[in-house]
ZAPA-888864 format. One record per residue: x, y, z of N, C-alpha, C, O in turn; residue in one letter; residue number from 0. Coordinates in nm, 2 decimals, decimal comma, always signed. Last residue first. Layout:
% ZAPA-888864
+--------+--------+--------+--------+--------+--------+--------+--------+--------+--------+--------+--------+----+-----+
|    npx |    npy |    npz |   capx |   capy |   capz |    cpx |    cpy |    cpz |    opx |    opy |    opz | aa |   i |
+--------+--------+--------+--------+--------+--------+--------+--------+--------+--------+--------+--------+----+-----+
|      X |      Y |      Z |      X |      Y |      Z |      X |      Y |      Z |      X |      Y |      Z |  A | NUM |
...
+--------+--------+--------+--------+--------+--------+--------+--------+--------+--------+--------+--------+----+-----+
***
This chain:
% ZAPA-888864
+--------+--------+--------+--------+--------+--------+--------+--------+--------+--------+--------+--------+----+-----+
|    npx |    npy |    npz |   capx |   capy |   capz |    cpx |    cpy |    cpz |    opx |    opy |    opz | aa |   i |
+--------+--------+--------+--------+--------+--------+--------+--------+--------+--------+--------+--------+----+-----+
| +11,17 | +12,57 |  +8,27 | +11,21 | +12,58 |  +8,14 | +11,15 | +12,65 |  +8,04 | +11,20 | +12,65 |  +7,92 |  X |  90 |
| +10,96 | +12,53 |  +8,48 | +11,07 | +12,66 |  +8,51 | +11,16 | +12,66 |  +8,37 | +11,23 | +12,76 |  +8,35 |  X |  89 |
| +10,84 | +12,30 |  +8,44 | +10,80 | +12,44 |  +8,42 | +10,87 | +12,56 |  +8,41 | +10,84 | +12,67 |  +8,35 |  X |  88 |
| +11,03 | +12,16 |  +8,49 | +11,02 | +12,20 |  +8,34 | +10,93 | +12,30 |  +8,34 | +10,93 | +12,38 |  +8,25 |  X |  87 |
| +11,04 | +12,18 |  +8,81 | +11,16 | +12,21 |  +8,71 | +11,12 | +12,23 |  +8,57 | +11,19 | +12,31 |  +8,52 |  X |  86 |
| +10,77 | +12,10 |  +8,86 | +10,83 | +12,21 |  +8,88 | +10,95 | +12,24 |  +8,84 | +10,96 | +12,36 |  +8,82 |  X |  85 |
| +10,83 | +11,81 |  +8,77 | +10,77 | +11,88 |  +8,73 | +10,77 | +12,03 |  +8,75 | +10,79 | +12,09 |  +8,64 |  X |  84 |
| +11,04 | +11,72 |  +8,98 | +11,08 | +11,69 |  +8,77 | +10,99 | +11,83 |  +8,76 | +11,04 | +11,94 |  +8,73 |  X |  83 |
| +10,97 | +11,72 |  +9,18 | +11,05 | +11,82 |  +9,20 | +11,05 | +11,84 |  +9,02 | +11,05 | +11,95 |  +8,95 |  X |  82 |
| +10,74 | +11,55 |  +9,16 | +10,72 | +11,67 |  +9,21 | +10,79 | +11,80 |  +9,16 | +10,75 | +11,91 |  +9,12 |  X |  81 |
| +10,92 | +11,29 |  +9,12 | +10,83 | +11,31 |  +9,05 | +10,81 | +11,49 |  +9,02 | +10,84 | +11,55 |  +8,91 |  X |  80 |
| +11,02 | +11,37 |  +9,42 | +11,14 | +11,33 |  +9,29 | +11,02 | +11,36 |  +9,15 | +11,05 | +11,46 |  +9,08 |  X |  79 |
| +10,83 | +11,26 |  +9,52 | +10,88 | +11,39 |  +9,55 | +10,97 | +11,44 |  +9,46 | +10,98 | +11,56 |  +9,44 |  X |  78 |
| +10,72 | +11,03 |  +9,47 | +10,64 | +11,12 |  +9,45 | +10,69 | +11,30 |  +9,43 | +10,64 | +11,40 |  +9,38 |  X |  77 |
| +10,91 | +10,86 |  +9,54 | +10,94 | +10,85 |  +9,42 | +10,81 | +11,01 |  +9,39 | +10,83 | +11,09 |  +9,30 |  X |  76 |
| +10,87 | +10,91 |  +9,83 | +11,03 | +10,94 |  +9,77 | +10,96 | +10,97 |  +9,64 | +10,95 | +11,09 |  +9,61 |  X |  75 |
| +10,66 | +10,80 |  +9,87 | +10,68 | +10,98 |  +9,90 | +10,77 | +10,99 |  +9,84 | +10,78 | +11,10 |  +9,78 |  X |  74 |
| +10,69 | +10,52 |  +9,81 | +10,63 | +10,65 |  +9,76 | +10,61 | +10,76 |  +9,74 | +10,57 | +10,82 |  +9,64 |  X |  73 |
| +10,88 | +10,48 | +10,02 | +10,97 | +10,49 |  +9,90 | +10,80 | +10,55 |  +9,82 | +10,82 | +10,66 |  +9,76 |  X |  72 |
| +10,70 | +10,48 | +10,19 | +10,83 | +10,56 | +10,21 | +10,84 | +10,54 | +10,07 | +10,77 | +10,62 | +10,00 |  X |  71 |
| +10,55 | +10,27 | +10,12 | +10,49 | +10,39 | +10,19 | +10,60 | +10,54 | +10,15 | +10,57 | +10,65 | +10,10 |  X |  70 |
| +10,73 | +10,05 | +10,15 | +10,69 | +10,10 | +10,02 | +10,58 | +10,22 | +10,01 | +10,54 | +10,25 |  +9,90 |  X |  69 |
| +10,83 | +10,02 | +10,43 | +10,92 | +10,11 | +10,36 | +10,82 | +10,09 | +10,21 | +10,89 | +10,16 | +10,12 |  X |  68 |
| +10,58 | +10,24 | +10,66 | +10,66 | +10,07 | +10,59 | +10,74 | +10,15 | +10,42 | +10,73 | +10,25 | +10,35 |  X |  67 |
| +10,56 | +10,45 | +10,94 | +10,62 | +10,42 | +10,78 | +10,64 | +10,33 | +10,71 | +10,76 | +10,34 | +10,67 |  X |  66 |
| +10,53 | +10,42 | +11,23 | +10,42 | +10,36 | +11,15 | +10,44 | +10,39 | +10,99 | +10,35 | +10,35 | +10,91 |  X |  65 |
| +10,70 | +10,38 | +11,47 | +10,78 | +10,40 | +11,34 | +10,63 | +10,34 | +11,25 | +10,64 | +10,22 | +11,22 |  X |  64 |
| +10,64 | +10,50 | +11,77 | +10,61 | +10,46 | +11,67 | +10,69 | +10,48 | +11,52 | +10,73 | +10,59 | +11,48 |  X |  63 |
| +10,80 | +10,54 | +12,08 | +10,78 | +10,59 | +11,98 | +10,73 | +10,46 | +11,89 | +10,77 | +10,35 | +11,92 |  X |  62 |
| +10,70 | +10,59 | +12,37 | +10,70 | +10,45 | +12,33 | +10,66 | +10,52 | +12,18 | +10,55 | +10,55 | +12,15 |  X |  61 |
| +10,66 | +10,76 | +12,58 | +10,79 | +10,73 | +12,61 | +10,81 | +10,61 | +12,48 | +10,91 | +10,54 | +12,47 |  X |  60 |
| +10,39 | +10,95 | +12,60 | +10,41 | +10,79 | +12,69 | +10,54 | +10,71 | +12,67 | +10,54 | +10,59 | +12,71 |  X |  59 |
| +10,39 | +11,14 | +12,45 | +10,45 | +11,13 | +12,61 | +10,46 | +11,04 | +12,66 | +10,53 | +11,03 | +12,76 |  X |  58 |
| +10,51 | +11,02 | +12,11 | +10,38 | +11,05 | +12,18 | +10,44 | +11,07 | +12,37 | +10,54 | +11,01 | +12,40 |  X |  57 |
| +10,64 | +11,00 | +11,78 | +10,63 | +11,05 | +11,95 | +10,53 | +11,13 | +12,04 | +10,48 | +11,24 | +12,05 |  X |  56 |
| +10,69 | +10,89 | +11,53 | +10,58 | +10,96 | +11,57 | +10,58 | +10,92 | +11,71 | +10,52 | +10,82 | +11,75 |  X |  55 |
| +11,00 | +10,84 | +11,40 | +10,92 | +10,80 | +11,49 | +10,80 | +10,88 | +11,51 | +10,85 | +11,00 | +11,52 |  X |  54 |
| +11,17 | +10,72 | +11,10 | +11,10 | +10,86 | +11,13 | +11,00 | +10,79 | +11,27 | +10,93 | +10,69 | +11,25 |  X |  53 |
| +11,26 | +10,52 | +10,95 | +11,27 | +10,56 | +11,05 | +11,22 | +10,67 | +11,15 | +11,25 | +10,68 | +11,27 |  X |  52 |
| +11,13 | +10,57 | +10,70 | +11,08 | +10,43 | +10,79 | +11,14 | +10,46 | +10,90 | +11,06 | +10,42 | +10,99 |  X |  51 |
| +11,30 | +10,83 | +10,62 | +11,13 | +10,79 | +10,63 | +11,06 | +10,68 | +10,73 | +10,96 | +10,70 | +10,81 |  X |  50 |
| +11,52 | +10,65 | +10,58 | +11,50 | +10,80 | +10,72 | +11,37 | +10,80 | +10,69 | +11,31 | +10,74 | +10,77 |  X |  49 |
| +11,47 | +10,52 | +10,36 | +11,53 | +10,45 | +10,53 | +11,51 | +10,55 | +10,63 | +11,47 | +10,53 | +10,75 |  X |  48 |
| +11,45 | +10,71 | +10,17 | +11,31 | +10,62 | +10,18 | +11,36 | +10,59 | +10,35 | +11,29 | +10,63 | +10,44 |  X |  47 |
| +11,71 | +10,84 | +10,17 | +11,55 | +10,96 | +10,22 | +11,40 | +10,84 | +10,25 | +11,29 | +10,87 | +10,30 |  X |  46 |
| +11,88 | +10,62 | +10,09 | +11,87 | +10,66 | +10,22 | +11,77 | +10,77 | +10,25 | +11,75 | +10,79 | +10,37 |  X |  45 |
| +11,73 | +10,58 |  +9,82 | +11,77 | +10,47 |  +9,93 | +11,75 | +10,53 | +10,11 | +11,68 | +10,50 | +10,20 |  X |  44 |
| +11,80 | +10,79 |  +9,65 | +11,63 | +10,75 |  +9,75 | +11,63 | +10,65 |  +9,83 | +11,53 | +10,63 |  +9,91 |  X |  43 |
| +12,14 | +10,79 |  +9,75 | +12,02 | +10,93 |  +9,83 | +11,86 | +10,85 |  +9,83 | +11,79 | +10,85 |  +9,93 |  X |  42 |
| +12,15 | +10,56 |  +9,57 | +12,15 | +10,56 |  +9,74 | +12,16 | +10,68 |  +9,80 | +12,18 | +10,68 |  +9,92 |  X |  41 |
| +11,90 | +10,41 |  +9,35 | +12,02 | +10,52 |  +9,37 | +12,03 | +10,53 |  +9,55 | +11,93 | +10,50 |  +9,63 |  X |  40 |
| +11,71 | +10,26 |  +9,30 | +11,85 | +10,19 |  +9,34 | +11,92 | +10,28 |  +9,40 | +12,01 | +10,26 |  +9,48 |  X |  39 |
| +11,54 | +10,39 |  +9,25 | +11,51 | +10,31 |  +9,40 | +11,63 | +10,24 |  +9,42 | +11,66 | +10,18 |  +9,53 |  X |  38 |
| +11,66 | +10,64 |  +9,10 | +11,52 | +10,56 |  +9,12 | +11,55 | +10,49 |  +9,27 | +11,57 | +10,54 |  +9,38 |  X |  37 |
| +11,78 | +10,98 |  +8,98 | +11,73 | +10,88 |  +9,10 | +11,61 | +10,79 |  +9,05 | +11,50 | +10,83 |  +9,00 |  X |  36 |
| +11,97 | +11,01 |  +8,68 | +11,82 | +11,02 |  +8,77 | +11,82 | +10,90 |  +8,82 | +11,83 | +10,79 |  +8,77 |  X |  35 |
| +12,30 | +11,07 |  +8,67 | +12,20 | +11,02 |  +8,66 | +12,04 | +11,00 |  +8,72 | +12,03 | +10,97 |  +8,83 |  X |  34 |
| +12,48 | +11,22 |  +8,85 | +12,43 | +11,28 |  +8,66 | +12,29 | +11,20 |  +8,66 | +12,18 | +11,25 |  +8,65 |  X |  33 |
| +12,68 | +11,12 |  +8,94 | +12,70 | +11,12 |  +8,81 | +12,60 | +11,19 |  +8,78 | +12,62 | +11,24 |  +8,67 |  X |  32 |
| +12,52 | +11,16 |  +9,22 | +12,63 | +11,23 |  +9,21 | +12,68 | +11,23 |  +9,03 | +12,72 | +11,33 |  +8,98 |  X |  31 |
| +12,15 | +11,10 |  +9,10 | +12,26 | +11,11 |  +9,18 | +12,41 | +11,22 |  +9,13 | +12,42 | +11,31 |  +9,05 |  X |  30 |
| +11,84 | +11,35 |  +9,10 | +11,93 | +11,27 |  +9,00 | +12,09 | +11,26 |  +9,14 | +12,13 | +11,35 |  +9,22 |  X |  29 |
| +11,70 | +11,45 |  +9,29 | +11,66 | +11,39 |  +9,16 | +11,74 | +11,30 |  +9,06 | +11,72 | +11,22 |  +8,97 |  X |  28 |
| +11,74 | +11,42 |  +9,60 | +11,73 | +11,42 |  +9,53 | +11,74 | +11,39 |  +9,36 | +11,80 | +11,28 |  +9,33 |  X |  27 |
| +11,56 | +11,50 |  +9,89 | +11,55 | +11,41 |  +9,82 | +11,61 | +11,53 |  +9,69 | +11,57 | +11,64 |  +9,67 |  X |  26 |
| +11,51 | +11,72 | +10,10 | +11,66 | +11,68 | +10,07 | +11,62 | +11,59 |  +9,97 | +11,71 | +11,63 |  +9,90 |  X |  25 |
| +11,23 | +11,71 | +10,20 | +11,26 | +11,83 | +10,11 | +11,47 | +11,78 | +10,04 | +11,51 | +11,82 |  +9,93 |  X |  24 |
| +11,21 | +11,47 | +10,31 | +11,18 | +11,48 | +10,17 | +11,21 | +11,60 | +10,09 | +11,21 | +11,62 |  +9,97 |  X |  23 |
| +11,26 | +11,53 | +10,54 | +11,37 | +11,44 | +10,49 | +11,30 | +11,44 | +10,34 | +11,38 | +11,40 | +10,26 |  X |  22 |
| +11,15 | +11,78 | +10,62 | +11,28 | +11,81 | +10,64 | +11,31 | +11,69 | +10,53 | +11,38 | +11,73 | +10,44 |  X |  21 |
| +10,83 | +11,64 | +10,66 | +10,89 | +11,73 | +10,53 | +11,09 | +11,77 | +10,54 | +11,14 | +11,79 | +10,43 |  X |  20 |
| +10,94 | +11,46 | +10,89 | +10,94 | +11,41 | +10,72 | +10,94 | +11,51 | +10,61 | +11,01 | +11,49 | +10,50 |  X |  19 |
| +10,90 | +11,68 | +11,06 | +11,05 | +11,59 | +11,03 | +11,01 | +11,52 | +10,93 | +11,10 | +11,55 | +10,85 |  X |  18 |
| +10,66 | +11,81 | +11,04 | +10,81 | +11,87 | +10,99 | +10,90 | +11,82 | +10,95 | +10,98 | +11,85 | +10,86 |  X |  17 |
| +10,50 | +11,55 | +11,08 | +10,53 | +11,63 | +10,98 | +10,59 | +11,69 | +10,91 | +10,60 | +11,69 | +10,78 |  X |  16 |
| +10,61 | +11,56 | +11,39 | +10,60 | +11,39 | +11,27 | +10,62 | +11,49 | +11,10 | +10,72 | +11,49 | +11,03 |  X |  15 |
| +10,55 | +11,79 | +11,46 | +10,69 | +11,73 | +11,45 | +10,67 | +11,64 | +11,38 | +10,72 | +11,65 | +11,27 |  X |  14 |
| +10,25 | +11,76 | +11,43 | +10,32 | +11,89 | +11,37 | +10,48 | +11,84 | +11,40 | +10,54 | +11,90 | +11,30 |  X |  13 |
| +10,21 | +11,55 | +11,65 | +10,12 | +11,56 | +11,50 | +10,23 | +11,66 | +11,42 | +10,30 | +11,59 | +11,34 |  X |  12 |
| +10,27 | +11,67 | +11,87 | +10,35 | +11,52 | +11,82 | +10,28 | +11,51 | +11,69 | +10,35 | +11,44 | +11,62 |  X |  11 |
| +10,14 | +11,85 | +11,91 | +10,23 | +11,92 | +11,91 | +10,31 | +11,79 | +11,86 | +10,42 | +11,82 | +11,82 |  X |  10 |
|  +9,79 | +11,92 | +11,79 |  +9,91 | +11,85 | +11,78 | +10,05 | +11,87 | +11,80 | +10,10 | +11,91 | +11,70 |  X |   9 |
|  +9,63 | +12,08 | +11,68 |  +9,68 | +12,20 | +11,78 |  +9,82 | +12,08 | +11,81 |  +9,93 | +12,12 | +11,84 |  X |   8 |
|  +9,53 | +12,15 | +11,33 |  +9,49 | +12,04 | +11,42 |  +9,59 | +12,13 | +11,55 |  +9,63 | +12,24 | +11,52 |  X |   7 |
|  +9,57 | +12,25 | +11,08 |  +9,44 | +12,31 | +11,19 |  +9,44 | +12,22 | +11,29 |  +9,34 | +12,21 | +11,36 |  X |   6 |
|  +9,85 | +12,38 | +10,96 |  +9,78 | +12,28 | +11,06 |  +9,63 | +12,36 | +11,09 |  +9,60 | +12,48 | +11,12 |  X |   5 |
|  +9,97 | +12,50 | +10,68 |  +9,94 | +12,57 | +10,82 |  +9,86 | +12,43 | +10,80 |  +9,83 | +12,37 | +10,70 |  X |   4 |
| +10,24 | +12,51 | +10,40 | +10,12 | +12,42 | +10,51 | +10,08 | +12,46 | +10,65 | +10,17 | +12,46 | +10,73 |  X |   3 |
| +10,25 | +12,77 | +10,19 | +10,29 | +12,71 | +10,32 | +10,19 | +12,61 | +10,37 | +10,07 | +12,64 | +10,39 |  X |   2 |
| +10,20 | +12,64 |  +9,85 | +10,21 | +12,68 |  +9,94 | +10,22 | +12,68 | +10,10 | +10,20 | +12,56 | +10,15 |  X |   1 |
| +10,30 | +12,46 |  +9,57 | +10,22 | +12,47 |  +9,69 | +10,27 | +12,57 |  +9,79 | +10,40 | +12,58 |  +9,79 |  X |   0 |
+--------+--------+--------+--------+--------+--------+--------+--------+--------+--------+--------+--------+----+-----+
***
């Protein structure tokens, strides 16, 4: 994929965004042994928790955390998925 340009003018819209693409672009595939990440490993552990944490910030002082963690841990497992694929292509 290519760069994501917005059409929306959002300036709490376009941070929510970046800051999640920032924590999923870190996700990764396999842990410190060697082994590929699933839901136990504790990087998707902690990129699913920084997801649920992730606030969507509005001026009225009262952030939202609207991520539930099987939301999160989708993006996780989707991104990890993502990354598999673009790597065998590159084989």
């Amino acid at each position: 994929m290519g760069q994501l340009k917005l059409k929306s003018s959002s300036k709490a819209f376009a941070k929510f965004v970046t800051d999640m693409d920032n924590i999923l672009s870190k996700v990764q595939t396999h842990d410190v042994e060697g082994n590929k990440s699933d839901s136990t490993s504790e990087s998707f552990v902690n990129s699913r928790d920084s997801l649920v944490n992730l606030e969507l910030d509005f001026r009225d002082g009262y952030p939202s955390k609207i991520i539930n963690l099987w939301v999160a841990a989708d993006f996780v497992e989707d991104e990890i998925q993502s990354l598999e694929e673009k790597n065998e292509k590159r084989d």
